[in-house]
VOPAGU-2260 file (C-alpha; in pm, 1 decimal, decimal comma):
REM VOPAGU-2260
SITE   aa  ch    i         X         Y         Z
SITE  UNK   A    0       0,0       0,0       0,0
SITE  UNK   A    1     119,5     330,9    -116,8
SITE  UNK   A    2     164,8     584,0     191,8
SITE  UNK   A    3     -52,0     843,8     269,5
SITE  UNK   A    4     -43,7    1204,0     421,9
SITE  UNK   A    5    -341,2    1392,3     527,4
SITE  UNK   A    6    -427,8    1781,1     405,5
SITE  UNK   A    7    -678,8    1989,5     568,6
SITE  UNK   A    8    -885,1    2260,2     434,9
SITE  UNK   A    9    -908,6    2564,2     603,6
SITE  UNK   A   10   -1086,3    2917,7     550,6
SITE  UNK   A   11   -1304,2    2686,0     249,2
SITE  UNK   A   12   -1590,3    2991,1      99,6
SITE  UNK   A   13   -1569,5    2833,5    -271,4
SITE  UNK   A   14   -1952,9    2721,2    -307,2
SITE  UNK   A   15   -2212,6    2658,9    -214,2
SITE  UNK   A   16   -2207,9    2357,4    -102,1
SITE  UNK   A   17   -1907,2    2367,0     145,7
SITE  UNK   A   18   -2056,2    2526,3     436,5
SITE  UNK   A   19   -1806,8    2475,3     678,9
SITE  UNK   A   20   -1413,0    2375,3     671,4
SITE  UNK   A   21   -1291,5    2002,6     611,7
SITE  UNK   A   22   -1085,5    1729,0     583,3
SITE  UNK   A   23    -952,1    1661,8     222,1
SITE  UNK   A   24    -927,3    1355,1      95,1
SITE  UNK   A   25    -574,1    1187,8     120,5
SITE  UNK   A   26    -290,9    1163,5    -145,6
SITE  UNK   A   27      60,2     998,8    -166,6
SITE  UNK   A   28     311,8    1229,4     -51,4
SITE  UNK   A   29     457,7    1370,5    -390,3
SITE  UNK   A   30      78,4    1426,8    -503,7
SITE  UNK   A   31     -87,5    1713,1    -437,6
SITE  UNK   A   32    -472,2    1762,9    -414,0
SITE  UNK   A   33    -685,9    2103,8    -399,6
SITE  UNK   A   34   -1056,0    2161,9    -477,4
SITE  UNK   A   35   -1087,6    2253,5    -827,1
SITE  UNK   A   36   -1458,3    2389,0    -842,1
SITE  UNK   A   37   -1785,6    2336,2    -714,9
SITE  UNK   A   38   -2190,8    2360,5    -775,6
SITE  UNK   A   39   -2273,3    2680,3    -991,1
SITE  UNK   A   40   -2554,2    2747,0    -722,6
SITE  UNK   A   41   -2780,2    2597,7    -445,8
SITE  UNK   A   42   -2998,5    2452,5    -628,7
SITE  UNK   A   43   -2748,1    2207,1    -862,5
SITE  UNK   A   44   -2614,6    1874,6    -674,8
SITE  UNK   A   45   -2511,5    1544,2    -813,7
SITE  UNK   A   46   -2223,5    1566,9   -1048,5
SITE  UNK   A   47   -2107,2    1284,2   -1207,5
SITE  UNK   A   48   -1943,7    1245,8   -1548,8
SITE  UNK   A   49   -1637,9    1469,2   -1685,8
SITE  UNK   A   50   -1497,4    1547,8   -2021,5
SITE  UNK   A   51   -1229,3    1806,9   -2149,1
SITE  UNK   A   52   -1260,5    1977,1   -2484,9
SITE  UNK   A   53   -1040,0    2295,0   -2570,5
SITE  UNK   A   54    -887,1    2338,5   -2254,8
SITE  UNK   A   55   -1187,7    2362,3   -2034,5
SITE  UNK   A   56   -1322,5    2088,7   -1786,1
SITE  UNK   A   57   -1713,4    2044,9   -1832,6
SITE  UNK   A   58   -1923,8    1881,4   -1558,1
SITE  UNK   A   59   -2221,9    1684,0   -1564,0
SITE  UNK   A   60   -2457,5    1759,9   -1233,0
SITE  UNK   A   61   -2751,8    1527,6   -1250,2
SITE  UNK   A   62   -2955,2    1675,2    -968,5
SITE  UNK   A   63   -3091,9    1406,7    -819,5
SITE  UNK   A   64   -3271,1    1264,2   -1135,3
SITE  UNK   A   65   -3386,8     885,3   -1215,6
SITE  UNK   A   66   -3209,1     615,1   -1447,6
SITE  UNK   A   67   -3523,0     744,4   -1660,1
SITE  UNK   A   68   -3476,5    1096,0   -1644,4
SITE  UNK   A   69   -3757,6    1055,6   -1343,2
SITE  UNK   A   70   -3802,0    1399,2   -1123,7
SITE  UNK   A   71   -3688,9    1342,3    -758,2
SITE  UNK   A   72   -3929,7    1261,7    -481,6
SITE  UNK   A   73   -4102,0    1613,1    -384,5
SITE  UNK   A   74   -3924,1    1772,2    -686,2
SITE  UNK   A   75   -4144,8    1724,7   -1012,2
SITE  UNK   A   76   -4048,4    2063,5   -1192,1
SITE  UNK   A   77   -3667,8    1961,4   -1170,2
SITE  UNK   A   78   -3653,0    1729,7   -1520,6
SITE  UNK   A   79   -3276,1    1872,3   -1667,6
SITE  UNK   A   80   -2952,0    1792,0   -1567,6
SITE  UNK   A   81   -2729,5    2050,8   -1586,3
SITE  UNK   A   82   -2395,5    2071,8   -1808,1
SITE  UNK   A   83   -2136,0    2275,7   -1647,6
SITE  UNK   A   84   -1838,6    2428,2   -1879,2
SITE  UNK   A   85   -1531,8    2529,9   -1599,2
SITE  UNK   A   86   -1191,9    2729,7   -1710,3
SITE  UNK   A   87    -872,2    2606,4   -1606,2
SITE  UNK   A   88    -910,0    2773,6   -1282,6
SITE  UNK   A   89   -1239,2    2637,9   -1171,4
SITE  UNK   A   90   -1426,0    2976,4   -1252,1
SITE  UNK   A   91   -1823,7    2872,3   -1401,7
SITE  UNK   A   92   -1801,3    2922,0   -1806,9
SITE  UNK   A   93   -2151,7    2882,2   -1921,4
SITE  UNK   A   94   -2398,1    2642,5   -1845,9
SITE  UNK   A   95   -2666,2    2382,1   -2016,6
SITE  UNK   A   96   -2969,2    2261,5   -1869,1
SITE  UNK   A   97   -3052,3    1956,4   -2067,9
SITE  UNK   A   98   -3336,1    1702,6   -2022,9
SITE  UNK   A   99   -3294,9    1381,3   -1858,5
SITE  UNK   A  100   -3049,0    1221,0   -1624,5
SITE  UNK   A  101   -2716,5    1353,5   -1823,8
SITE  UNK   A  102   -2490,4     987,3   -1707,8
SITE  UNK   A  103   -2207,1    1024,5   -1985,4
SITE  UNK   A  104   -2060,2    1317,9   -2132,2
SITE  UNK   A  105   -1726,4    1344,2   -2381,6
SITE  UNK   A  106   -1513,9    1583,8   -2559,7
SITE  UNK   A  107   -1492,4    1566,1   -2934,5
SITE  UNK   A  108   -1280,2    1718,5   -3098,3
SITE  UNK   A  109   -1353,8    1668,4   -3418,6
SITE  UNK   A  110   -1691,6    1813,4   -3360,9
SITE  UNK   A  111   -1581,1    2074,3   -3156,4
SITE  UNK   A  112   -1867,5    1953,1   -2924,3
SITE  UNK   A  113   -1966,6    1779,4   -2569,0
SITE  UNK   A  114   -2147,0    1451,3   -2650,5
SITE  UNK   A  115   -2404,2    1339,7   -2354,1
SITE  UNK   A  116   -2582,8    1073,5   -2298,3
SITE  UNK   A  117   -2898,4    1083,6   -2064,0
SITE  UNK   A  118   -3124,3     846,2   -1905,5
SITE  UNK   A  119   -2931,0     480,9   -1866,1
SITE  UNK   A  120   -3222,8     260,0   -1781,6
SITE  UNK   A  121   -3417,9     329,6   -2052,7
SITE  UNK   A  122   -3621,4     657,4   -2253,4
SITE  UNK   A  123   -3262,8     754,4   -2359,5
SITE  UNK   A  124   -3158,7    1018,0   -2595,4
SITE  UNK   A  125   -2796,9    1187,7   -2670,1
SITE  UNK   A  126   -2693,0    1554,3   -2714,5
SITE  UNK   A  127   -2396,2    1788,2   -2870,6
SITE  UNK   A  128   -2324,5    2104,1   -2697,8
SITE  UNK   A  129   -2109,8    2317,7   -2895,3
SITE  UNK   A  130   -2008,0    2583,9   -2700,1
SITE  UNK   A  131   -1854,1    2815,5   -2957,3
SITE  UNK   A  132   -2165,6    2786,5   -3178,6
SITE  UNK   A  133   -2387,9    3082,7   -3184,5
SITE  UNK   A  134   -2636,6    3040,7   -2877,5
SITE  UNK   A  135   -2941,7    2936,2   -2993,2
SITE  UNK   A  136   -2729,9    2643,9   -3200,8
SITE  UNK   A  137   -2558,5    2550,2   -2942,2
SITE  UNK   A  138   -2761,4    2219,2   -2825,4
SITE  UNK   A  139   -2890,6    1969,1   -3035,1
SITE  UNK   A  140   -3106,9    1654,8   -2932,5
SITE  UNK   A  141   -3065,0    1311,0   -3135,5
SITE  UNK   A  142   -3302,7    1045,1   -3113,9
SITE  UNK   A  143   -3156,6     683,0   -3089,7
SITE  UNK   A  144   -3244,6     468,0   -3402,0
SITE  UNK   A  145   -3307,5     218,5   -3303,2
SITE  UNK   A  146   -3432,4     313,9   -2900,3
SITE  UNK   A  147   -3280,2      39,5   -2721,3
SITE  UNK   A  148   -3573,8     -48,1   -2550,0
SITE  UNK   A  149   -3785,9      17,7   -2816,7
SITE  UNK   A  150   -3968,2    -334,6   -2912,3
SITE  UNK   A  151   -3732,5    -568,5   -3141,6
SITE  UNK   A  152   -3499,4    -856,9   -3181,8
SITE  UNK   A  153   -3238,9    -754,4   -3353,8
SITE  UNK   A  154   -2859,2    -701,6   -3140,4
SITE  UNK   A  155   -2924,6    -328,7   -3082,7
SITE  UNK   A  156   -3249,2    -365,6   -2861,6
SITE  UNK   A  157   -3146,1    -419,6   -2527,7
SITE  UNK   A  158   -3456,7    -362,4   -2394,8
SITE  UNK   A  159   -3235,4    -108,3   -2154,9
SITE  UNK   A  160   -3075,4     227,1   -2223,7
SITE  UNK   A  161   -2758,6     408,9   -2318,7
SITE  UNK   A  162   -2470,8     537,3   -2074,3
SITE  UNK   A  163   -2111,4     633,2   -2087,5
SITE  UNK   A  164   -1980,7     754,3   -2415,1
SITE  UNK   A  165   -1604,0     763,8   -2546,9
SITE  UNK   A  166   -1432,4     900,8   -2879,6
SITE  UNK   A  167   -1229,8     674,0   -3092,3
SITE  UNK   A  168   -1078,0     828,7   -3368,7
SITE  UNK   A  169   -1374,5     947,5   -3522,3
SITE  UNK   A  170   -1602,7     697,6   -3397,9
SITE  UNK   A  171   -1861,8     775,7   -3093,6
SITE  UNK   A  172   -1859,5     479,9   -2887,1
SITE  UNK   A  173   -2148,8     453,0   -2619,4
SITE  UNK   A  174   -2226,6     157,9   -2348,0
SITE  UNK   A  175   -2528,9     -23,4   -2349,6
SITE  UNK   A  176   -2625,4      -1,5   -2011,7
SITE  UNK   A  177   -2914,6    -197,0   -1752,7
SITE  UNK   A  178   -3013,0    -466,6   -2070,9
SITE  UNK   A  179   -3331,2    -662,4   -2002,1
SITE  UNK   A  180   -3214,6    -946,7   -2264,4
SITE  UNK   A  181   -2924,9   -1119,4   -2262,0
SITE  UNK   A  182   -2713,5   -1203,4   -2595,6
SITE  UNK   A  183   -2738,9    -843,3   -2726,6
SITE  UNK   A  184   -2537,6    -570,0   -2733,6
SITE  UNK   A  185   -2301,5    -456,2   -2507,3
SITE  UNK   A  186   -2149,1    -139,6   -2654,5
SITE  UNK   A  187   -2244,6      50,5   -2930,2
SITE  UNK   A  188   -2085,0     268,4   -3217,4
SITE  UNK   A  189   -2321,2     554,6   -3281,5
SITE  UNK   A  190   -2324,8     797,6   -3625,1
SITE  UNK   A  191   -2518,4    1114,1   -3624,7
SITE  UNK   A  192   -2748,1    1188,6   -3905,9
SITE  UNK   A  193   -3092,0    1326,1   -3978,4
SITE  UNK   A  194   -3371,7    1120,6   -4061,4
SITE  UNK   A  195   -3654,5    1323,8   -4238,3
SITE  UNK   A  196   -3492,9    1640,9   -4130,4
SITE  UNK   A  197   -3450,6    1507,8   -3797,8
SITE  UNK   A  198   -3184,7    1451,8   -3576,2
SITE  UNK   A  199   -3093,0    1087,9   -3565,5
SITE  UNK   A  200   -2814,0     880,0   -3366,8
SITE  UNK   A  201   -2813,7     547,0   -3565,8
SITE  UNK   A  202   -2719,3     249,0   -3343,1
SITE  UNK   A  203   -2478,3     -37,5   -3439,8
SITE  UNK   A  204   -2418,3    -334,2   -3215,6
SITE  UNK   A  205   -2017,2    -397,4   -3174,3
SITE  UNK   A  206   -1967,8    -721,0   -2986,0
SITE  UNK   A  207   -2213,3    -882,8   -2786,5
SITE  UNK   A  208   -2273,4    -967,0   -2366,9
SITE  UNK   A  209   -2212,5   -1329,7   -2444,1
SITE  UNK   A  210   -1916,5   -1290,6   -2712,4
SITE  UNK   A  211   -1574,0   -1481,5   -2708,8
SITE  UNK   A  212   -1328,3   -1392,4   -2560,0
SITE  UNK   A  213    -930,0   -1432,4   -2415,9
SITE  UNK   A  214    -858,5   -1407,4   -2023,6
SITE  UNK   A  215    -611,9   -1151,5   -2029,2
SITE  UNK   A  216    -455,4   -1336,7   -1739,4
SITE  UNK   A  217    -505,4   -1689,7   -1848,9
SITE  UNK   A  218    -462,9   -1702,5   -2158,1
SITE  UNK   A  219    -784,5   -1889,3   -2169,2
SITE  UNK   A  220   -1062,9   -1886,5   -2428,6
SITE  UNK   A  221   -1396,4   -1748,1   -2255,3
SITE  UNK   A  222   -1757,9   -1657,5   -2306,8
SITE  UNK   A  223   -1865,4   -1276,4   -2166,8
SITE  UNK   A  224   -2154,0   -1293,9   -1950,8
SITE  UNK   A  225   -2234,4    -925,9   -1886,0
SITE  UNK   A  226   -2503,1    -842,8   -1654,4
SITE  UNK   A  227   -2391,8    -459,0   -1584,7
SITE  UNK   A  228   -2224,3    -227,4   -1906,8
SITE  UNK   A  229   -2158,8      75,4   -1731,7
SITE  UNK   A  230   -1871,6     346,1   -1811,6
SITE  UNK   A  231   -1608,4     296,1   -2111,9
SITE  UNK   A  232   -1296,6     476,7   -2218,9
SITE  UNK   A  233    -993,6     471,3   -2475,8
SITE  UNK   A  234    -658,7     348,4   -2356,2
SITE  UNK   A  235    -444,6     575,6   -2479,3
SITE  UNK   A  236    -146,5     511,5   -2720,1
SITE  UNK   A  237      96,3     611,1   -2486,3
SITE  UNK   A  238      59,7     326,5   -2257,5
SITE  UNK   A  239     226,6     141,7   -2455,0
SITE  UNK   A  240     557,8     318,3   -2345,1
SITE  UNK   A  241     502,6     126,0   -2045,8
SITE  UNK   A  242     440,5    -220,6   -2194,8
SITE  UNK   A  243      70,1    -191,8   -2165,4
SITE  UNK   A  244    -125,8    -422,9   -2432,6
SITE  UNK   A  245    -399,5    -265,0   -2445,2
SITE  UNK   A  246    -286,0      62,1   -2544,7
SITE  UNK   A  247    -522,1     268,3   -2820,9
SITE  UNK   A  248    -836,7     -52,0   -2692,6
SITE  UNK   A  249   -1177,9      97,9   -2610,5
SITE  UNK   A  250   -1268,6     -57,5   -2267,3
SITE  UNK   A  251   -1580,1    -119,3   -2131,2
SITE  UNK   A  252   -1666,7    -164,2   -1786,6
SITE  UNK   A  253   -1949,2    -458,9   -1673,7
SITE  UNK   A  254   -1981,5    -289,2   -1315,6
SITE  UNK   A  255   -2167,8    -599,7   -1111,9
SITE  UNK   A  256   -1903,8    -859,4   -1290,8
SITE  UNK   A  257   -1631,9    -743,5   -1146,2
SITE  UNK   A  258   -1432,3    -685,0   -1478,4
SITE  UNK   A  259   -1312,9    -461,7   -1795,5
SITE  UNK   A  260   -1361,5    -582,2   -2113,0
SITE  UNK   A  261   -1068,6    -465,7   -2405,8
SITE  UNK   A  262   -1198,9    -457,2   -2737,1
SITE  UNK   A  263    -907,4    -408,2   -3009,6
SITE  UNK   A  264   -1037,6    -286,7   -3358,2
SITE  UNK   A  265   -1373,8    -202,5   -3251,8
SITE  UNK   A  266   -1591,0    -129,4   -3543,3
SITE  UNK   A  267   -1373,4    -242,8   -3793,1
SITE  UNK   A  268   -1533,6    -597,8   -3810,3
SITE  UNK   A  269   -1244,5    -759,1   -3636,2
SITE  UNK   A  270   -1256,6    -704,3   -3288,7
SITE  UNK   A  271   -1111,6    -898,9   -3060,0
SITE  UNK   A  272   -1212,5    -903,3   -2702,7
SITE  UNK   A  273    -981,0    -941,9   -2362,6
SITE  UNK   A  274   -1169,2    -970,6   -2052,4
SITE  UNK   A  275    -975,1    -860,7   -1734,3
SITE  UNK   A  276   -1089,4    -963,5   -1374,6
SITE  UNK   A  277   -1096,1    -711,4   -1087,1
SITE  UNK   A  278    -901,6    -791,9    -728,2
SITE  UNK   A  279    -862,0    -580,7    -468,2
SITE  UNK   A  280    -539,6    -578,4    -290,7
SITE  UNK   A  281    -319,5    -878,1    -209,2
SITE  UNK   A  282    -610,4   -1044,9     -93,4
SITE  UNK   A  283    -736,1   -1084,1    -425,7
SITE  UNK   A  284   -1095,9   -1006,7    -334,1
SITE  UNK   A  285   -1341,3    -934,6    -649,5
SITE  UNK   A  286   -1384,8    -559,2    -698,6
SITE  UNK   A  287   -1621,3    -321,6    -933,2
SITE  UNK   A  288   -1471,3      -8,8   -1085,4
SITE  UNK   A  289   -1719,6     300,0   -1153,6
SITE  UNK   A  290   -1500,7     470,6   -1368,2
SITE  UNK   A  291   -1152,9     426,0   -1515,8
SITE  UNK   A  292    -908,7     622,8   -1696,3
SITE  UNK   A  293    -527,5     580,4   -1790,9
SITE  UNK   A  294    -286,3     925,2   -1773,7
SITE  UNK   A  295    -162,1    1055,3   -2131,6
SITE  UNK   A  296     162,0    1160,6   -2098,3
SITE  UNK   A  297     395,7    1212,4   -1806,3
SITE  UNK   A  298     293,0    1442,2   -1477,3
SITE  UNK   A  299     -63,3    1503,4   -1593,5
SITE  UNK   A  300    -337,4    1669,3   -1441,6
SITE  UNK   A  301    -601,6    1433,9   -1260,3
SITE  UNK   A  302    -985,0    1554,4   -1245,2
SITE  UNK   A  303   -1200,4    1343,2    -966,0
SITE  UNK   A  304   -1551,6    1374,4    -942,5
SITE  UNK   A  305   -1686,9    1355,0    -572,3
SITE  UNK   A  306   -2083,8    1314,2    -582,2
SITE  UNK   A  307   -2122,9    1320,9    -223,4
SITE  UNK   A  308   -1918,2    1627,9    -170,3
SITE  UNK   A  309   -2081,6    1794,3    -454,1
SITE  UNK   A  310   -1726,6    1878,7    -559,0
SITE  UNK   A  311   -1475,3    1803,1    -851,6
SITE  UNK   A  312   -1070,9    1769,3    -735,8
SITE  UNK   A  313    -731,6    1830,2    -937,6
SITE  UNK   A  314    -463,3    1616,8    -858,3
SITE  UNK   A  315     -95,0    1679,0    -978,5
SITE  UNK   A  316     203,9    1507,3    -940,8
SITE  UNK   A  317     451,2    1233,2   -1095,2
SITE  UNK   A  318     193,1    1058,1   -1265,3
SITE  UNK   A  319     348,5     811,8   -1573,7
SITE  UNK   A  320     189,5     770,6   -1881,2
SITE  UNK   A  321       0,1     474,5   -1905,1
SITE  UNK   A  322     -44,6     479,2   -1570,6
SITE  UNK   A  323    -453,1     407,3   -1499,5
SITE  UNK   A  324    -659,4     460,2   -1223,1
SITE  UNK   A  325   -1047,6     328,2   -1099,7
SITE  UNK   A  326   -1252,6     535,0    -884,1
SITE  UNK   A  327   -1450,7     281,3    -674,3
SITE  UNK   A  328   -1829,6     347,7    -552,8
SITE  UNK   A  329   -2165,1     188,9    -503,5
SITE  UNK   A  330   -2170,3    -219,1    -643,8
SITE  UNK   A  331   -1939,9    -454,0    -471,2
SITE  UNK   A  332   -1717,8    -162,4    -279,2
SITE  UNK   A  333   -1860,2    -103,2      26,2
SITE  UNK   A  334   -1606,8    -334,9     231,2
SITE  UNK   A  335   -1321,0    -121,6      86,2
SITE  UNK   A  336   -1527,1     219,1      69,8
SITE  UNK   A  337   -1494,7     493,7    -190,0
SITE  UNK   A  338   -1215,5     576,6    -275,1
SITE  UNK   A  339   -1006,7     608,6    -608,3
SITE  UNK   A  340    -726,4     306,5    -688,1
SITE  UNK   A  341    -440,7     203,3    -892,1
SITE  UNK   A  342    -546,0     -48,3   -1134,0
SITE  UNK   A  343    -281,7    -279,4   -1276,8
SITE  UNK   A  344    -403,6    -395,4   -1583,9
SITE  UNK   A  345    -173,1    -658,3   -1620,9
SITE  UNK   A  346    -273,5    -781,5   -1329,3
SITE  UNK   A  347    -634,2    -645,6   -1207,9
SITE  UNK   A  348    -472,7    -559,5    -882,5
SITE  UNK   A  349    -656,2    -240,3    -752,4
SITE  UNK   A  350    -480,4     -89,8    -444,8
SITE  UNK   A  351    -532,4     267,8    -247,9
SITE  UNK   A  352    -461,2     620,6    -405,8
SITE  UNK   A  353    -659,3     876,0    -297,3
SITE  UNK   A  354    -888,4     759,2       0,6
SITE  UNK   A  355   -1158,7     999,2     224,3
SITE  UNK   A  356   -1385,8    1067,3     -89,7
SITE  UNK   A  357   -1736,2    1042,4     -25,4
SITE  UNK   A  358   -1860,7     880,9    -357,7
SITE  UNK   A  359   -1586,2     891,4    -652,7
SITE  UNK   A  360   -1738,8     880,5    -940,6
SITE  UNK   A  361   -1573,5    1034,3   -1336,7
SITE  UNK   A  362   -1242,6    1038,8   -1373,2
SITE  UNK   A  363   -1050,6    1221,4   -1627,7
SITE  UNK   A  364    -640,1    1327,2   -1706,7
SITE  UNK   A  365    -531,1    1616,0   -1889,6
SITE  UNK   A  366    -172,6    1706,3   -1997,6
């Protein structure tokens, strides 16, 4: 276990939400962690998912929505999430209410947009927020074709919804979270057109929750049985430089399995899947991951969400390219509590990195 030192916060008047002074969370010794930014006002809790896109951190706050986009109990006017754009020193941008429970949000560059993804259980729809569009263009709403729980047989209806979202190249790839049928879909690659003048995100199955696949610690042929898609990302090429196999894979994360799945040449009709098991420690107890993400380049900048402290963190420090870390919350971590982890992917070993969050949730490393 990596040592630890503690930091306290003193004289805190940021937001909001931090009415009184406290404890930090804890860091290794040559890290250093401050409070990046905050709620934009009382009435905005719940942040969750973050994304980067010309230099500015944007935030998604889901105030206390359903996996449906449901209002909260004794709240039935509150129906938007709200999209947060934040400058590199934390100060509130602009803002975007958007409908729905906002659960995975991603820069593109090639767009010059925020891609977001709302309502994971089901009624799900996706947005682009291009923030140096004129206003009134800024948002536009898609409509998934087909709705994964929209009636069908066909790999694409899952009879559940849509979550976490990650650019490849120039492909948008987006998890196919809480499925009600099994041998469907597990991630998809979306392409955004219009159908009959309307905005349309077409859906196409990549590899299934019951595809083949290689034990990346076996060696051993397998068979996925994914109960729980939940966040993805995009190893970066750069791991590599470390010996990492998976560098430049899309990874998906089955949240209630206990494991990543590694999918190399995604959407180019050869994929081939690794499936990596989660431990925790030397014990080698099964873990979940809520989020994972691997650093670019050398000493990069670390971004963690905390949804219970209604507050988003920057880390710095001698971070190594390649390197990845799992922020751990909610299924199968409550004997280890929140907290954000190493992950050695050549392993599955998670061990301590930043403990004393209250629920760590998106993750994300800028250089």
């Amino acid at each position: 276990m990596i040592p630890t030192k503690s930091f306290l916060l003193s004289a805190v008047a940021f937001f909001a939400t931090a009415a009184t002074a406290s404890a930090l969370p804890q860091v290794p010794p040559a890290f250093t962690l401050k409070v990046f930014a905050g709620a934009p006002n009382h009435a905005t809790s719940g942040p969750d998912d973050i994304a980067w896109l010309d230099g500015h951190v944007f935030v998604a706050w889901q105030n206390g929505l359903g996996p449906k986009g449901e209002p909260p109990a004794g709240h039935k006017k509150v129906t938007a999430s709200l999209l947060v754009e934040y400058n590199h020193t934390g100060k509130v941008v602009s803002s975007w209410p958007l409908t729905g429970k906002v659960d995975g949000i991603a820069g593109d560059q090639a767009r010059d947009a925020v891609i977001a993804t709302a309502n994971e259980d089901g009624n799900s729809t996706l947005y682009t927020v291009k923030p140096s569009s004129p206003k009134k263009k800024q948002v536009t709403q898609y409509t998934y074709l087909p709705a994964p729980d929209s009636p069908g047989s066909s790999l694409a209806h899952t009879g559940g919804g849509i979550d976490s979202v990650s650019i490849l190249g120039s492909k948008i790839l987006i998890s196919a979270s809480a499925p009600t049928h099994s041998g469907r879909a597990a991630a998809f690659r979306a392409v955004l057109t219009k159908v009959k003048g309307k905005p349309v995100a077409q859906l196409f199955a990549t590899f299934s929750d019951k595809a083949h696949a290689i034990d990346a610690l076996s060696g051993n042929k397998v068979s996925l049985h994914l109960t729980d898609p939940d966040s993805n990302a995009v190893v970066p090429a750069s791991a590599a430089l470390i010996g990492d196999p998976f560098a430049g894979d899309f990874v998906l994360n089955s949240q209630a399995d206990d494991e990543l799945v590694f999918a190399h040449g995604i959407g180019s009709g050869l994929t081939t899947l690794q499936r990596l098991q989660l431990s925790y420690g030397a014990n080698g107890t099964n873990a979940s991951v809520d989020d994972v993400r691997w650093a670019p380049v050398d000493n990069s900048t670390l971004y963690v969400v905390d949804n219970g402290a209604n507050r988003i963190y920057r880390v710095t420090g001698p971070f190594t390219a390649g390197e990845a870390l799992a922020s751990m919350d909610s299924v199968g971590t409550k004997s280890f509590g929140t907290q954000v982890a190493t992950l050695n992917d050549g392993s599955g070993e998670l061990d301590p990195f930043i403990t004393g969050l209250k629920a760590a949730k998106g993750l994300f490393f800028t250089s």
